[in-house]
C-alpha positions as CSV (number, residue, x, y, z in Angstrom):
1,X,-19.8,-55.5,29.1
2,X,-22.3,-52.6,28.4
3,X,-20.6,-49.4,27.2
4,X,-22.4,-47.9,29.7
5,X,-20.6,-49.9,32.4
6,X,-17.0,-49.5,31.2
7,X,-17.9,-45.5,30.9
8,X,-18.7,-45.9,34.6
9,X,-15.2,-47.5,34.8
10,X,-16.8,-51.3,35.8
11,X,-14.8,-54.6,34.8
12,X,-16.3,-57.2,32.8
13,X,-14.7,-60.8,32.4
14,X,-12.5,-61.3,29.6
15,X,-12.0,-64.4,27.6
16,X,-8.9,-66.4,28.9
17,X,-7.4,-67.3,25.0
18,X,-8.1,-63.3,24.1
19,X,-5.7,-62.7,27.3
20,X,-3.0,-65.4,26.1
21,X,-2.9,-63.8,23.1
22,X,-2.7,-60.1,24.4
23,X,-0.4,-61.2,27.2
24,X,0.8,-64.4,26.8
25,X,4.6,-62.8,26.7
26,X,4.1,-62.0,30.3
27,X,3.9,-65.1,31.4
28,X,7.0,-67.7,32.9
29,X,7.3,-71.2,31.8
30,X,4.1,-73.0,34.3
31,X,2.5,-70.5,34.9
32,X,-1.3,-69.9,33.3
33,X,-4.2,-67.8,33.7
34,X,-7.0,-68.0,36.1
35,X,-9.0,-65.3,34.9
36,X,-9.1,-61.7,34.1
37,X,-10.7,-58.8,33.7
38,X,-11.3,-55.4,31.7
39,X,-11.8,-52.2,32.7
40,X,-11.9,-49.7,29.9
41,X,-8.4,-49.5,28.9
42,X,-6.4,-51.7,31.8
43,X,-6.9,-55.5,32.3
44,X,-5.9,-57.2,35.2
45,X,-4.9,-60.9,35.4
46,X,-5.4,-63.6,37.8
47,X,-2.4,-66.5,37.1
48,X,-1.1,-69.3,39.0
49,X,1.2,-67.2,40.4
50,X,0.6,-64.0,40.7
51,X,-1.6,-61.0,40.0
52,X,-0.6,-58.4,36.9
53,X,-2.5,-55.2,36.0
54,X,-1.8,-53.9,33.1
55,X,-2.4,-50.0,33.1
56,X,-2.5,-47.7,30.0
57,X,-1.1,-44.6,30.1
58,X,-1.7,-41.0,28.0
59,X,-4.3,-40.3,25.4
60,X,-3.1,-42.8,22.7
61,X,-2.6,-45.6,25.4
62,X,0.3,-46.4,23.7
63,X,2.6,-46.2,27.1
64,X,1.9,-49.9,29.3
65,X,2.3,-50.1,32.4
66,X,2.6,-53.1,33.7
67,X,2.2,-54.4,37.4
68,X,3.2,-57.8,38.8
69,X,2.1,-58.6,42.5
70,X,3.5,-61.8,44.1
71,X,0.3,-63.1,46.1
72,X,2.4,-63.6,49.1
73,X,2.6,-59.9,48.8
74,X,-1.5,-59.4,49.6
75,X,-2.0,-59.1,53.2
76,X,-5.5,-58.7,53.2
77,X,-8.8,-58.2,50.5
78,X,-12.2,-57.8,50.2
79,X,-14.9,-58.3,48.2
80,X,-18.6,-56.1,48.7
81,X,-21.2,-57.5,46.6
82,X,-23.5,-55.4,44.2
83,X,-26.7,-54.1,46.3
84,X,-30.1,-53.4,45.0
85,X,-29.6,-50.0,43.9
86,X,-25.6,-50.4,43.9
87,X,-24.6,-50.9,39.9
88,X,-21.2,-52.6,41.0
89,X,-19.2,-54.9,43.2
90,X,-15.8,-53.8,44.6
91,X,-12.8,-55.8,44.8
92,X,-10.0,-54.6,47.3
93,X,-6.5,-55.7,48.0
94,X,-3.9,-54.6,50.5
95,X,-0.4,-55.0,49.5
96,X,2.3,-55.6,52.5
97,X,1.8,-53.8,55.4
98,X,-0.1,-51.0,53.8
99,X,-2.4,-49.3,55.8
100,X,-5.0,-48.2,52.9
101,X,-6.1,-50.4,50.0
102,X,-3.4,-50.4,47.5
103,X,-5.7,-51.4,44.5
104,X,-9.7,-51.1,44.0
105,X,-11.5,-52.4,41.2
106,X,-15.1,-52.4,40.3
107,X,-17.3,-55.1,38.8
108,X,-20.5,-55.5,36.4
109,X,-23.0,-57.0,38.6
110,X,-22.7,-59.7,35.3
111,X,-19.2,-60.9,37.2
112,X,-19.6,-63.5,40.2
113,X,-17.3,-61.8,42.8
114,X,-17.3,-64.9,44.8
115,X,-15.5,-66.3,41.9
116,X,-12.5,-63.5,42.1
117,X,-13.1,-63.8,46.0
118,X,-12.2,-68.1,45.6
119,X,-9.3,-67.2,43.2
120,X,-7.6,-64.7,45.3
121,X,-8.2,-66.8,48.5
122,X,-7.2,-69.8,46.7
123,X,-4.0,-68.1,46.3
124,X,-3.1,-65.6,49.6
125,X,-4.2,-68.2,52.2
């Protein structure tokens, strides 16, 4: 991922054994990672089971947030892919009955959204 990119606050893929490593305490007994992503400070994870986001907080970073949401929990997503001129792809997810997206992310046009599109559907459907 282009520092340019994550300045522009874009995700770029992140190697599955760097996110075991990172976040391998996270997970339950069965349960593994899809894939996941990085934006410049917070990842979010795809797993067997659900999705996690992991959120840094204050200047340091040094406060974690972290965010575990049961897929039964998504309601509804979408995916828009990178355009011509358009630097980025979008991801968005609706959680419960929410009437807004609950979470948006943005991808490098070097991530295949139909690939986040297959896991998530995989998953909520």
């Amino acid at each position: 991922m282009g520092i340019f990119s994550a300045l522009m606050g874009n995700a770029g893929q992140v190697n599955e054994e760097q996110l075991i490593n990172q976040y391998g305490q996270l997970l339950i007994e069965d349960e593994k990672i899809e894939m996941g992503f990085k934006l410049i400070r917070d990842v979010f994870i795809f797993t067997n089971k659900r999705l996690i986001l992991v959120e840094k907080q204050g200047i340091t970073g040094s406060k974690i947030e972290y965010k575990s949401i049961a897929y039964k929990a998504i309601s509804r997503f979408s995916v828009e892919t990178a355009g011509t001129f358009d630097l980025e792809a979008e991801l968005k997810i609706w959680v419960s009955s929410e009437e807004n997206p609950s979470i948006i992310k943005q991808f490098t046009k070097s991530v295949n959204v139909y690939d986040v599109q297959k896991v998530l559907a995989y998953y909520v459907l």
